[in-house]
ZAMARGU-4260 file (C-alpha; in steps of 0.2 Angstrom, whole numbers, plus 5000, padded with zeros to 4 digits):
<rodrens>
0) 5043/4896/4980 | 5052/4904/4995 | 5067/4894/4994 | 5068/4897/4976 | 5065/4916/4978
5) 5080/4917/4993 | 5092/4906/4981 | 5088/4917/4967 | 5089/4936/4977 | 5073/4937/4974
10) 5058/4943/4984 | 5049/4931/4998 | 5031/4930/4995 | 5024/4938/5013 | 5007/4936/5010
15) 4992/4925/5001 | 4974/4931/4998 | 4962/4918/4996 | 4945/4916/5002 | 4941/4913/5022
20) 4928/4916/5034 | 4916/4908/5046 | 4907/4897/5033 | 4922/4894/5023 | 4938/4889/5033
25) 4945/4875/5018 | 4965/4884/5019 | 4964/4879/5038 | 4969/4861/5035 | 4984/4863/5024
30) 4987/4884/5019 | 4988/4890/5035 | 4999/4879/5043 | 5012/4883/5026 | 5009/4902/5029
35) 5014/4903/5047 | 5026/4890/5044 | 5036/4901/5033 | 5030/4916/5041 | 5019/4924/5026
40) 5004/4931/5033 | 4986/4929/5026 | 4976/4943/5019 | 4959/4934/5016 | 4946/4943/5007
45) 4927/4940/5009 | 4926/4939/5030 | 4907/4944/5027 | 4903/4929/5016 | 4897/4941/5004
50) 4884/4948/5014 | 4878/4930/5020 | 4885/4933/5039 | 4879/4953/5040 | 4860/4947/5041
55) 4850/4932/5043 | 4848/4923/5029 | 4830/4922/5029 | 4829/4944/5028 | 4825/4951/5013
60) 4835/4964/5006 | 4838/4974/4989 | 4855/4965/4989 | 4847/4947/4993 | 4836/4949/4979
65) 4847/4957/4966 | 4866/4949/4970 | 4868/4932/4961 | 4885/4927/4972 | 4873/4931/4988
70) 4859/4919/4980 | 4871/4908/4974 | 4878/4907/4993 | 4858/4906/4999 | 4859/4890/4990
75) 4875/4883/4997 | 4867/4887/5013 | 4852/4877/5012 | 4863/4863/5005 | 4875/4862/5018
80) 4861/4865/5032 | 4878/4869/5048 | 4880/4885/5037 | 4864/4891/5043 | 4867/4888/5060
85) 4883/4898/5058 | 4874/4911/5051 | 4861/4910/5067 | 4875/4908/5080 | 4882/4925/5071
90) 4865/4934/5072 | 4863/4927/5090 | 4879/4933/5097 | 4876/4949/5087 | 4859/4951/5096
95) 4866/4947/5113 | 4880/4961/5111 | 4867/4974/5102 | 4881/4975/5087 | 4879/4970/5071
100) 4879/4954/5063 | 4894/4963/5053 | 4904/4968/5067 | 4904/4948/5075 | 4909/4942/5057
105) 4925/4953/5055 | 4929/4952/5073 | 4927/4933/5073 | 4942/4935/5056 | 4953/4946/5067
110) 4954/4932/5081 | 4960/4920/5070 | 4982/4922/5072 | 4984/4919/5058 | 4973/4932/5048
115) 4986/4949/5047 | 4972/4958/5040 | 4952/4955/5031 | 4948/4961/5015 | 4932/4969/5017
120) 4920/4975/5001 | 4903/4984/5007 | 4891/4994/4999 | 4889/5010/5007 | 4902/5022/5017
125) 4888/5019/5034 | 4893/5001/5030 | 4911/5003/5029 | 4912/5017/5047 | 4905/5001/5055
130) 4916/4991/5047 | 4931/5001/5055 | 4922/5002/5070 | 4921/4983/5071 | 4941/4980/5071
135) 4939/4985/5091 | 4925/4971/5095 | 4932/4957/5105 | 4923/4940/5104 | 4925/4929/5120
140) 4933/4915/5118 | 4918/4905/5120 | 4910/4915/5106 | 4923/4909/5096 | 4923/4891/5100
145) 4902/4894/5098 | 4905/4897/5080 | 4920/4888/5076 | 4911/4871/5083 | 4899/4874/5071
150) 4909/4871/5056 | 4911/4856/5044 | 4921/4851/5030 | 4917/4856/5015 | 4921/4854/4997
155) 4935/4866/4989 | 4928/4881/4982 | 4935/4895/4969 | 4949/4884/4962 | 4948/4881/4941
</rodrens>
């Protein structure tokens, strides 16, 4: 597509929104070596998980009881049991820091080189200041690797 769009004077692709965070890191194996290969950037949406790394999945909310994607990710999560421990390692390092679970999620994205900038949804304005307070957290390196560690293969997800 980019070599088609230089001989053709057309316009490079410089970004791809797809799907990435902490529990779901599929476009690391083949998409991201492309993207910075050709030097488009990644614009991921959904660094939160939909709301599956901003609390533990055992707490009860309003949104836990009435959002079907969050269920539906609840499921997944007992399924593929190294989720919940990614989802524990978040709320731990969250806990240690006194930050939110939010704040780790969206820091742990903007470690990632090649991630030029999450796509973040929230519910309230409260939720979205800390959002925006959360681009200046810093995971260490060792609470990356703590979470990446964590992570298995998983089956391709959002692709029809």
């Amino acid at each position: 597509m980019q070599s088609y769009a230089r001989e053709h004077n057309l316009t490079q692709f410089i970004s791809m929104q797809n799907t990435h965070n902490a529990i779901y890191r599929e476009e690391e194996r083949e998409m991201v070596p492309l993207l910075e290969d050709l030097g488009v950037g990644m614009i991921p949406w959904g660094p939160l998980a939909h709301g599956l790394l901003t609390r533990k999945v055992n707490e009860d909310s309003s949104r836990s009881q009435n959002d079907m994607i969050l269920k539906r990710k609840v499921a997944e999560a007992q399924a593929e049991p190294f989720i919940l421990d990614i989802n524990a390692k978040v709320a731990e390092i969250a806990e240690k820091r006194g930050i939110s679970m939010a704040k780790v999620a969206l820091a742990w994205s903007l470690s990632k080189s090649f991630i030029s900038a999450p796509i973040v949804g929230t519910t309230s304005i409260d939720k979205l200041k800390e959002l925006i307070e959360g681009v200046q957290v810093k995971l260490t390196e060792e609470e990356i690797k703590a979470i990446d560690d964590l992570y298995r293969p998983r089956a391709i997800s959002g692709h029809r």
